[in-house]
C-alpha positions in Angstrom: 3.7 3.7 32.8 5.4 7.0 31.2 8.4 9.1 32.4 6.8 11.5 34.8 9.2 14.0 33.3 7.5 13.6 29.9 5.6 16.3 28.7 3.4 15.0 25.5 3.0 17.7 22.8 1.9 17.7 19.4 4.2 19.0 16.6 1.7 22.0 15.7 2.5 22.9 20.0 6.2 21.9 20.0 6.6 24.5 16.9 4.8 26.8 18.8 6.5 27.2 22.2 9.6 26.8 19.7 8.7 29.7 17.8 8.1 31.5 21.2 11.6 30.7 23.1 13.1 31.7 20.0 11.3 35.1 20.3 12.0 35.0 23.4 16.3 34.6 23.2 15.9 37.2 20.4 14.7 39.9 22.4 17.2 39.5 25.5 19.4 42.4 23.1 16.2 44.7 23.3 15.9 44.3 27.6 19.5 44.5 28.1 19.4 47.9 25.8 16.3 49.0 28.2 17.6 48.7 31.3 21.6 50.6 29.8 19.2 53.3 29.1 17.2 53.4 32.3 20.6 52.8 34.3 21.7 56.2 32.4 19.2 58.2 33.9 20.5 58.3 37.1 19.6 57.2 41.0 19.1 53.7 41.0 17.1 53.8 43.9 14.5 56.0 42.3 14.3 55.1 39.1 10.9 52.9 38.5 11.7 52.6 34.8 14.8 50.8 35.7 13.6 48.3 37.9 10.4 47.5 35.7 12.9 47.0 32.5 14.7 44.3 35.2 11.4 43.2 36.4 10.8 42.0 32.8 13.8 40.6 32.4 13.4 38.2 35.1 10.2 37.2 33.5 11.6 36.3 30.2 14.6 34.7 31.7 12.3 32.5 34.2 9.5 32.1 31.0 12.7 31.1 28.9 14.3 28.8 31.2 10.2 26.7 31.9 10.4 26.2 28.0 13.8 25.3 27.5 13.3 22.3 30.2 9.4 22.0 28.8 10.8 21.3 25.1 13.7 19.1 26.4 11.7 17.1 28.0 8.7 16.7 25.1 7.7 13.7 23.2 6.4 15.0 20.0 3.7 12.9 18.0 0.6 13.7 16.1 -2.7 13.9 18.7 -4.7 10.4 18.7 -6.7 8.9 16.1 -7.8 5.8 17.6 -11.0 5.6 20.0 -11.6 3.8 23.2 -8.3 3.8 24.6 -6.8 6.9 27.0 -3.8 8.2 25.4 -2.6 11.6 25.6 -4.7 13.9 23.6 -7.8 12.3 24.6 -11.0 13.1 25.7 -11.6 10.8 28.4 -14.7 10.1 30.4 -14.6 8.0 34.0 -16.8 7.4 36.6 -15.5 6.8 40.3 -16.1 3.9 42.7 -18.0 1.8 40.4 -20.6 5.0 40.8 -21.5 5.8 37.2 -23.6 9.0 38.1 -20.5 10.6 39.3 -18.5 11.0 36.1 -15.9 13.4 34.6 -15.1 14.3 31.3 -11.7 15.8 30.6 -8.7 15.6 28.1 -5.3 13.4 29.0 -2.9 16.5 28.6 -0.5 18.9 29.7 -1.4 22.6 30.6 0.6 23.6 27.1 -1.7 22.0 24.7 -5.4 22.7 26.2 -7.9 25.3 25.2 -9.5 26.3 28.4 -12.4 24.7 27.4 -11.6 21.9 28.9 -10.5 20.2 32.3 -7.6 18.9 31.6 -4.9 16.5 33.5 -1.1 15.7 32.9 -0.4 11.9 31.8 1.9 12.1 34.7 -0.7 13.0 37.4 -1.7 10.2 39.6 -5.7 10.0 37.4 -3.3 10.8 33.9 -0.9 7.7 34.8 -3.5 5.5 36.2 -6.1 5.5 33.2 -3.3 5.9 30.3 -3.4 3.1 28.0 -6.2 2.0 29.4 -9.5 0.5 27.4 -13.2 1.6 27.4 -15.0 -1.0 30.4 -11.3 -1.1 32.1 -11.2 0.0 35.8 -8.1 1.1 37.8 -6.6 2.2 40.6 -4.9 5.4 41.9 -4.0 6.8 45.0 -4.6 10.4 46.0 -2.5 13.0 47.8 -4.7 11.9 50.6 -3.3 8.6 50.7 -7.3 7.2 49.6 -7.2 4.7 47.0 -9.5 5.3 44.5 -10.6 3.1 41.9 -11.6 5.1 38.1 -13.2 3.0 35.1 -12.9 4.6 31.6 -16.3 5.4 29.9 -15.1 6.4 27.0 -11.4 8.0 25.0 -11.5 9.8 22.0 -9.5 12.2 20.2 -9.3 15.7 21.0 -10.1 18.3 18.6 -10.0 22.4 19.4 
């Protein structure tokens, strides 16, 4: 099984969220200038401009501090070019409880890399981790929150494209 603190990414992503924390740390000057300027105009207490400049600051810190810990923590590869087996950046299809008119299509993922288009789960969620590596015709099992075990069989993997 994977490191549940793995988050997979592909380089074109990585660069990405790169390219945005470094945005990001860039314009921490620019906030800090805001909220001097809005401190100069007097009551604290009053002053909405002031506490929307530290309101946003807070956001940026907070949005800094998820991608700092997101990037530290990514595996970086190229997305899947192999069929039939469930890796991350896959488009999996399973049915449930050997029921195979109750399917799902969705893409092995984390919330960083999908379009929208798409339901996507984490490699590291208890359907990701149970059904990674696993081959088209293979069934397995996974436990839900619920404490129900519930048995998945992969239909079919192939590789995502946006």
């Amino acid at each position: 099984m994977t490191d549940t603190r793995v988050t997979w990414l592909t380089q074109e992503s990585f660069d990405r969220l790169n390219g945005e924390l470094d945005s990001l740390i860039a314009n921490r000057p620019v906030i800090a200038a805001e909220i001097n300027e809005r401190r100069e105009e007097g009551d604290l207490k009053e002053n909405g401009g002031y506490h929307a400049a530290r309101e946003e600051q807070g956001q940026q810190e907070a949005r800094i501090r998820q991608l700092q810990d997101l990037l530290n923590n990514a595996k970086v590869g190229e997305a899947p070019t192999q069929s039939g087996v469930a890796l991350p950046g896959s488009v999996v299809t399973v049915y449930y409880d050997g029921d195979e008119s109750d399917k799902e299509t969705f893409l092995i993922a984390t919330r960083e890399e999908g379009s929208g288009e798409i339901e996507i789960y984490s490699p590291s969620s208890p359907l990701g981790a149970a059904i990674l590596d696993a081959t088209v015709g293979e069934s397995r099992e996974y436990t839900v929150p619920s404490g129900a075990k519930i048995t998945v069989t992969l239909v079919s993997a192939e590789p995502y494209h946006s």
